[in-house]
Every structure is written in structure tokens, then in C-alpha cells.
DONU-862273 format. One line per 3 residues: number of its first residue (from 0); their letters; for each residue y, x, z of C-alpha. Coordinates in Angstrom, 2 decimals, always signed. Layout:
% DONU-862273
NUM> A> Y,X,Z | ... $
This chain:
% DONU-862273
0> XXX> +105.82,+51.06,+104.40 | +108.66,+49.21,+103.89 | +110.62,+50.06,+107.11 $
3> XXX> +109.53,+53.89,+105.89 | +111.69,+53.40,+102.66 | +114.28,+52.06,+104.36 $
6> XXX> +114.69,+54.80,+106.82 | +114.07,+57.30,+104.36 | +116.96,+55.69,+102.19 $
9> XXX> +119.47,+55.64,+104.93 | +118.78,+59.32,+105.44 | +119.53,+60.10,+101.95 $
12> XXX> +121.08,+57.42,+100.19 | +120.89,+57.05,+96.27 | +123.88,+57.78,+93.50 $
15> XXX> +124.72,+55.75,+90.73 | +124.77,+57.76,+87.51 | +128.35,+57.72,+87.36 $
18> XXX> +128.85,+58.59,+90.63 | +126.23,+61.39,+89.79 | +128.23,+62.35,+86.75 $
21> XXX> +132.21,+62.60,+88.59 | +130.21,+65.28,+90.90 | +128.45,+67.52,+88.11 $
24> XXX> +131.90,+67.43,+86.66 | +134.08,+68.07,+89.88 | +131.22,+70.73,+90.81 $
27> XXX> +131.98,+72.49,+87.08 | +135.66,+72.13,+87.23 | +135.56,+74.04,+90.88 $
30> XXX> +133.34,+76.80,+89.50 | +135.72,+76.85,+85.87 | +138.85,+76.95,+88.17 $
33> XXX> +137.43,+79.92,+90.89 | +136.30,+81.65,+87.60 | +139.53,+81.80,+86.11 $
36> XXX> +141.44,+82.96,+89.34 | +139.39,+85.46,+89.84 | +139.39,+87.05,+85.90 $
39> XXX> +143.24,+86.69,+86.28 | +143.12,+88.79,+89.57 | +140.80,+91.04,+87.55 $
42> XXX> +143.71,+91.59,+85.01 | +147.05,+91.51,+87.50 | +145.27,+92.71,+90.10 $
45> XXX> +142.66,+95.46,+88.40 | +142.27,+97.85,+91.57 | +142.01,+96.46,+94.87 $
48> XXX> +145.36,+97.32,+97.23 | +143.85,+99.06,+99.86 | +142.61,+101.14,+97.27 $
51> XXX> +146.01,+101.94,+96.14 | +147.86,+102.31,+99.15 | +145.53,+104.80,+100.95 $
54> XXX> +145.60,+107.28,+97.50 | +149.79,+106.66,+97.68 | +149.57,+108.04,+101.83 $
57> XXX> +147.02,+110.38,+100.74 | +149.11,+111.69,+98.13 | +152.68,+111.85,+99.83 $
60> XXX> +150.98,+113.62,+102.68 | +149.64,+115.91,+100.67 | +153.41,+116.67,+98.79 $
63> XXX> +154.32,+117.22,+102.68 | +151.55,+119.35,+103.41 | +152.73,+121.68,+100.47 $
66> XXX> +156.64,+121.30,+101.05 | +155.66,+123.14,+104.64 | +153.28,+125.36,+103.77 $
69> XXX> +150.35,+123.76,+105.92 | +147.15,+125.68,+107.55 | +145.45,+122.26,+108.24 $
72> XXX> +143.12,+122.55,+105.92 | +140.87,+120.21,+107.53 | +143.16,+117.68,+107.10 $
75> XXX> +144.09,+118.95,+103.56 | +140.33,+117.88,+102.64 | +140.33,+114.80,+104.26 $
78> XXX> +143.30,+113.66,+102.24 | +141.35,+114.91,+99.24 | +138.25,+113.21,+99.87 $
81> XXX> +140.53,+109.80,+99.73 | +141.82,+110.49,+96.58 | +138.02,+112.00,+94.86 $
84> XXX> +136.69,+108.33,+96.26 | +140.22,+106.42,+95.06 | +138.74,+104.92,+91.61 $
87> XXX> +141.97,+104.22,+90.13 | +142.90,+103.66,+86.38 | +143.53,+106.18,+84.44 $
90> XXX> +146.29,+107.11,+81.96 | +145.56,+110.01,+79.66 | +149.42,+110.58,+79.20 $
93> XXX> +150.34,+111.71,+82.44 | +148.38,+114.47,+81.76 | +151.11,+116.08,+80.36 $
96> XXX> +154.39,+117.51,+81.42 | +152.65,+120.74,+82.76 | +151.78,+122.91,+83.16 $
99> XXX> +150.41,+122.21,+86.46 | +149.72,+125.00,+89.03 | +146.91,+125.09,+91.66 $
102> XXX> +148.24,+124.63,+95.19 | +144.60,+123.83,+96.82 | +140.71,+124.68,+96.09 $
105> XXX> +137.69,+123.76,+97.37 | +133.83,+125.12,+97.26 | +133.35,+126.57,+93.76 $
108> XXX> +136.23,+128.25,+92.21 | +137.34,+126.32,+88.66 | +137.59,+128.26,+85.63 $
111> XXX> +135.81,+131.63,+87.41 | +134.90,+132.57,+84.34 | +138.06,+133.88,+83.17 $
114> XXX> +139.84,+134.62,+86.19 | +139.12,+134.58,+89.21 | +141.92,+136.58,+91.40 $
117> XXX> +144.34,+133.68,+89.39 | +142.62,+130.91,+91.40 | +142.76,+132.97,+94.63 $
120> XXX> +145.23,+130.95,+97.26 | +146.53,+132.09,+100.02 | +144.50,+131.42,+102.91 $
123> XXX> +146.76,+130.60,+105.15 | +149.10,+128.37,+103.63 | +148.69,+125.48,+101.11 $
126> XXX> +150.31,+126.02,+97.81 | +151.70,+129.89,+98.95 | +149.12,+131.42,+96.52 $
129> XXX> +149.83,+135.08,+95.74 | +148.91,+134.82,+92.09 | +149.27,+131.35,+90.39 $
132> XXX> +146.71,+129.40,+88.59 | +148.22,+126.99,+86.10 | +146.56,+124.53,+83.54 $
135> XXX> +148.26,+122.61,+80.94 | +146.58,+119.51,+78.97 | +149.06,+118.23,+75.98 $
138> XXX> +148.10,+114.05,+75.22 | +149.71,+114.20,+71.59 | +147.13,+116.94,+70.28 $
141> XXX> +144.78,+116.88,+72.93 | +145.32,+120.77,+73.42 | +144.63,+123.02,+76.63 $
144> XXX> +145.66,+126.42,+77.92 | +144.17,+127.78,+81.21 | +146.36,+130.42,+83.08 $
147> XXX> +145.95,+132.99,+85.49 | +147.20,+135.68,+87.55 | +145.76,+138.59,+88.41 $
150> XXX> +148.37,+140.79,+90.01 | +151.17,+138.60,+89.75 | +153.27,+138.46,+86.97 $
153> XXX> +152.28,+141.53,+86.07 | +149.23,+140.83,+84.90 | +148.13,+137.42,+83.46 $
156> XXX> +145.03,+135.93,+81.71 | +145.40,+132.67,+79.06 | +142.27,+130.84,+77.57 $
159> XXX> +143.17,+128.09,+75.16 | +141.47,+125.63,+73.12 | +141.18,+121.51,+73.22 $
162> XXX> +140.15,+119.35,+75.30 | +138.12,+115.29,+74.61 | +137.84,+112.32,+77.41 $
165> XXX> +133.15,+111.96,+77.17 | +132.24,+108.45,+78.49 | +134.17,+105.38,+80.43 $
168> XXX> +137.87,+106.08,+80.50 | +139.30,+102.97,+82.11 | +138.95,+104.15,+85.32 $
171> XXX> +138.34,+107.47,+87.17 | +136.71,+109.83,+87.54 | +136.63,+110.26,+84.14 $
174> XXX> +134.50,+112.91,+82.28 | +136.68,+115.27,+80.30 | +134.87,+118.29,+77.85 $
177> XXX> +137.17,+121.80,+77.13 | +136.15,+123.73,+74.38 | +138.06,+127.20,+74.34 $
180> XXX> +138.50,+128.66,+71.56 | +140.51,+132.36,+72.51 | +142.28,+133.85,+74.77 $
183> XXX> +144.83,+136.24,+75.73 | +145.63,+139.33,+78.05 | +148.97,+139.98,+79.31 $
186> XXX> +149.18,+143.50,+81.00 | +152.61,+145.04,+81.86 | +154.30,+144.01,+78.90 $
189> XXX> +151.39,+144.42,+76.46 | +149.17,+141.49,+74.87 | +145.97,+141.97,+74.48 $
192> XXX> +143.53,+139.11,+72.33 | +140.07,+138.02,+74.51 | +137.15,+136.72,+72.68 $
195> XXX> +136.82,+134.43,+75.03 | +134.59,+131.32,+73.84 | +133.02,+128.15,+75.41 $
198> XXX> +132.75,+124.48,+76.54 | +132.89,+123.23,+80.18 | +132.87,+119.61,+81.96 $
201> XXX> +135.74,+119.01,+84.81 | +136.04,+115.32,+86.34 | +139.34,+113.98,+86.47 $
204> XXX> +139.87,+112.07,+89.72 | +143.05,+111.15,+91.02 | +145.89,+111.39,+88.35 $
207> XXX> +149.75,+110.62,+88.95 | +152.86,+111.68,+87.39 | +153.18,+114.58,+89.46 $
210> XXX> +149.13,+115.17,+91.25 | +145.79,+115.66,+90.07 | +142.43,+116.32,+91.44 $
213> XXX> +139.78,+117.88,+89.37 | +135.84,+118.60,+89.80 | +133.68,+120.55,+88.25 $
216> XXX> +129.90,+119.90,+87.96 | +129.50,+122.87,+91.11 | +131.39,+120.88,+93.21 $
219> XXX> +134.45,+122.62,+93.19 | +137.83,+120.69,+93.42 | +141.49,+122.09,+92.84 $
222> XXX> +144.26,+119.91,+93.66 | +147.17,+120.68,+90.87 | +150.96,+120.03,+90.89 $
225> XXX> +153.42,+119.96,+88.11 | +154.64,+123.04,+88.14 | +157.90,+121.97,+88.42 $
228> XXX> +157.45,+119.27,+91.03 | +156.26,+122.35,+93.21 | +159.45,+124.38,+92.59 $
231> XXX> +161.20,+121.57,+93.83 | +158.96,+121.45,+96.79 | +159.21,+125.04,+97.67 $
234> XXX> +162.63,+125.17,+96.94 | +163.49,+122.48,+99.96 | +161.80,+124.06,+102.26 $
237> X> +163.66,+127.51,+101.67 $
């Protein structure tokens, strides 16, 4: 028995309770110390880089894709999917400086309701869309105004109203409700007031000073641009 506790005590030999103690408290400083770094990365560091730099490519491809007037639509989608999945913060004030303008749609037309011939983009070429669709959220008051065109410039369709973030807003997608409250026909010169009335639910998902990608609960994305980002755009290219 003897030779048994001996064996068994070079196998595992004993600490001293001070010994014992300087590792429970080099063991807690370690796990204190990694804890720290890592909340700190949390705050510097909130959204992983990879993250960041594929939504940046994804986004200055997509400027390109414009500029030229691309029928790669497949790719167009791809670069959207990247920037739907790219979970970045978001910052209620660069919603302004619009209005934006529709240069790209997907499944589901947004805002159908009201118009639908001012959503309808060319099929042929990204951001060449016969009659623009433009939206314009204002921060300071929180107001909205949807516009349309239905044949051109000639004839154009307004809804207005206000707009509230619903749920997390730290990062997106975030949840946004638009009540409308009225609207407005413009026909060859002539105004006409719409009783137009009603709440909907679009996702904000990818949000810079001069991009955005919304969703609505259908599925149905629209990729906007400042409107006069895309002047710029379309300008360069002649």
C-alpha cells in the first residue's frame, strides 16, 4: 500500500495552499485580462473586417455597375445578397440627403400600391429606368415622401407621411414602420390630392452615405442611390 501512494503521488504530486492560491489567482487574472481585450475589440472593433470590406467591394462594384449601365444582373444580385447579409451598424442620419432614386429591384415590387409603372426599370440596363422611382426619409422630423413616375415627367405620383425605426437599431437590418398620411397627383401641369392612407414595414439593410438596400416583408429589395450621386454617375459616363 505504501509503494501504491507513492506511485500515485509521483503521478500527481500535491500543492501547498499557497502555491494553490498564486494559480487560482494567475488563472483569474488570464480570464480578467482575455475578457477585457476582447470587450475593447467589441467597442473599437464592433463589426468584424471582413464584414466591412466585402460590403465596401460590394458597394463600389455596384456604383460601377450603374456608371455603365450593366445587363449582369446576375452579378447585380450577387453583390446585393453581400450587402442584405452585411450586418453593419446603422446610422439613422444618413438617411437623409435624398431623395434617393431606385436604380435596381428585385422579386416584389416596393411601394406597388401607389405606383407601380414608377418602380418599373429598364430591363436591360441597371439604373436606365424610363420613369424614376425616388424616396426621401428626412432624420430631423422623421418625415417621408414616396415618388413615382408614371409617364415620365409628365405624369408623377407622391405619397407622404412619417416614418419610426420598430425594434433593435444598433445594427442592421433594422425594422423601419411608414405611415402615409396623403398623397398627390401630378398630371401635365395639374395637381391632383389622393386619399391615399396606410402603414407598411421595409427592412433597412445596407446604409451608406450615398447606397441603400431595402426589403419589404414580400421579399422584394430595391437598391437606391442619392439622387444626386446618380447624376454624377450618369453624367461620367455620357
Amino acid at each position: 500500500m505504501a509503494m501504491q501512494n507513492t506511485l500515485l503521488g509521483s503521478r500527481a504530486p500535491q500543492l501547498t495552499s499557497s502555491s494553490s492560491l498564486k494559480v487560482r489567482r494567475h488563472t483569474c487574472h488570464q480570464r480578467l485580462h482575455t475578457a477585457a481585450k476582447a470587450s475593447l475589440n467589441q467597442i473599437f472593433n464592433p463589426v468584424p473586417a471582413y464584414r466591412r470590406i466585402a460590403a465596401d467591394l460590394a458597394g463600389a462594384e455596384i456604383y460601377e455597375a450603374v456608371r455603365k449601365g450593366s445587363s449582369d444582373f446576375q452579378r447585380v444580385s450577387a453583390l446585393v445578397d453581400t450587402l442584405l447579409e452585411s450586418n453593419l451598424p446603422f446610422k439613422e442620419k444618413l438617411l437623409g440627403g435624398g431623395p434617393w432614386q431606385v436604380v435596381y429591384t428585385r422579386g416584389p415590387l416596393l411601394w406597388q400600391g401607389f405606383t407601380v409603372a414608377g418602380n418599373a426599370l429598364s430591363k436591360h440596363r441597371i439604373g436606365r429606368s424610363k420613369n424614376k422611382a425616388s424616396q426621401e426619409y428626412n432624420p430631423a422630423d422623421r418625415s417621408v415622401i414616396n415618388r413615382g413616375e408614371v409617364l415620365g415627367d409628365c405624369v408623377r405620383v407622391s405619397a407622404c407621411g412619417s416614418y419610426e425605426p420598430v425594434g433593435e437599431t444598433k445594427t442592421m437590418p433594422v425594422l423601419v414602420k411608414a405611415d402615409i398620411e396623403g398623397g398627390e397627383l401630378n398630371a401635365f401641369g395639374r395637381s391632383l390630392p389622393l386619399p391615399i392612407r396606410g402603414s407598411g414595414y421595409v427592412s433597412i439593410a445596407y446604409l451608406d452615405e450615398c447606397l441603400r438596400v431595402l426589403q419589404d416583408r414580400r421579399g422584394g429589395v430595391a437598391v437606391q442611390m442619392r439622387e444626386d450621386v446618380l447624376q454624377q454617375l450618369l453624367a461620367a459616363n455620357g
